[in-house]
N, C-alpha and C positions, 0 to 999 in steps of 0.2 A: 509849471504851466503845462496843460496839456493839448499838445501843437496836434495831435489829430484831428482836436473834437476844432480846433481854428480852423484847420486843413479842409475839414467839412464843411465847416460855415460857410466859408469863401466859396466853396462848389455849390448851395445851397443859392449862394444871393448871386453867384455869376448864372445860375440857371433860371434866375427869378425873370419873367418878362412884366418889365415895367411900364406901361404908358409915359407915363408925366416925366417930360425930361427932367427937369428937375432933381424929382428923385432917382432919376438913372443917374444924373452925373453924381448927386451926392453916394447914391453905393458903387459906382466906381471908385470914389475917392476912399470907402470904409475897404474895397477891396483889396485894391492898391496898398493902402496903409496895414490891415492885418498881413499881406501876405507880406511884406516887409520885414514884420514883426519875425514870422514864421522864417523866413530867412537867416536874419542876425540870430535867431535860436538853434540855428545850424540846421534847422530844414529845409526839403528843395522850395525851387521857385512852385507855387500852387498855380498860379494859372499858365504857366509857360504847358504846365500838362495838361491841363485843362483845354487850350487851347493848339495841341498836335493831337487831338483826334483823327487816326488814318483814313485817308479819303476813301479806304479800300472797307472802315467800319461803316461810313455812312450809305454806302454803296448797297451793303446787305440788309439795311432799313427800308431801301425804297422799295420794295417789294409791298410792306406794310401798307401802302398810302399808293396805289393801284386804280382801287375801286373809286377813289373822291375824283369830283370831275376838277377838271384842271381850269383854272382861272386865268385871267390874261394882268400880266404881271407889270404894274406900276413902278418905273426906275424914277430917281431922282433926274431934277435936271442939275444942271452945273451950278446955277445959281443957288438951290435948295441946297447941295452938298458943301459950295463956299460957307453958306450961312452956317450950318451945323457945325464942319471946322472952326468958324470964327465964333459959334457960343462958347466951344471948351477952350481957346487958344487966345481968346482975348478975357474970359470972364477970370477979373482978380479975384473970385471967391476961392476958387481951386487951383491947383496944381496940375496941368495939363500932360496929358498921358496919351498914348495910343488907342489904349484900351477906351478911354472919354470920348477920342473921336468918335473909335466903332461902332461905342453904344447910342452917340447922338445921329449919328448917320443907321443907325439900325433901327431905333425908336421911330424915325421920320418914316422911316420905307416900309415897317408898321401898319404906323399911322396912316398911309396910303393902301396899303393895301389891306386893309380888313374894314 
């Protein structure tokens, strides 16, 4: 099995922006599930690095994004963020994950804001 070309996959669909919750949560769950796989193959965690990007990297991008004029930023309310934990934490389709919440709580805030 060749765990790199998974290793990529996984950094491929965790950078995918999805609208349709739906399919966010179902490639959370193909995420979740290969990187697993990649694991028990005695590879590292993939998204665990995926997800310590140093704050001091993203720091050196915003220089990039300067010139766009700046928008006035749409947060969730309490209620909106209840509901998104309770699609991935109550929905018996999947298997509920951190990563499910993030992405339904990041899809919504999205959806708001574009």
């Amino acid at each position: 099995m060749n765990t790199p070309k998974i290793e990529e996959a996984i950094t491929l669909l965790y950078q995918t922006y999805i609208e349709d919750q739906e399919v966010a949560i179902q490639r959370g769950i193909a995420i979740t599930a290969m990187n697993e796989m990649v694991k028990l193959l005695g590879g590292d965690d993939v998204v665990k690095k995926i997800e310590a990007v140093p704050y001091s990297a993203w720091l050196r991008t915003q220089h990039l994004f300067e010139d766009e004029p700046q928008r006035t930023w749409v947060g969730l309310t309490e209620t909106e963020v209840d509901e998104c934990y309770e699609s991935v934490m109550f929905n018996p389709d999947i298997e509920p994950t951190r990563v499910l919440v993030y992405q339904a709580i990041e899809a919504k805030l999205k959806e708001k804001n574009t």
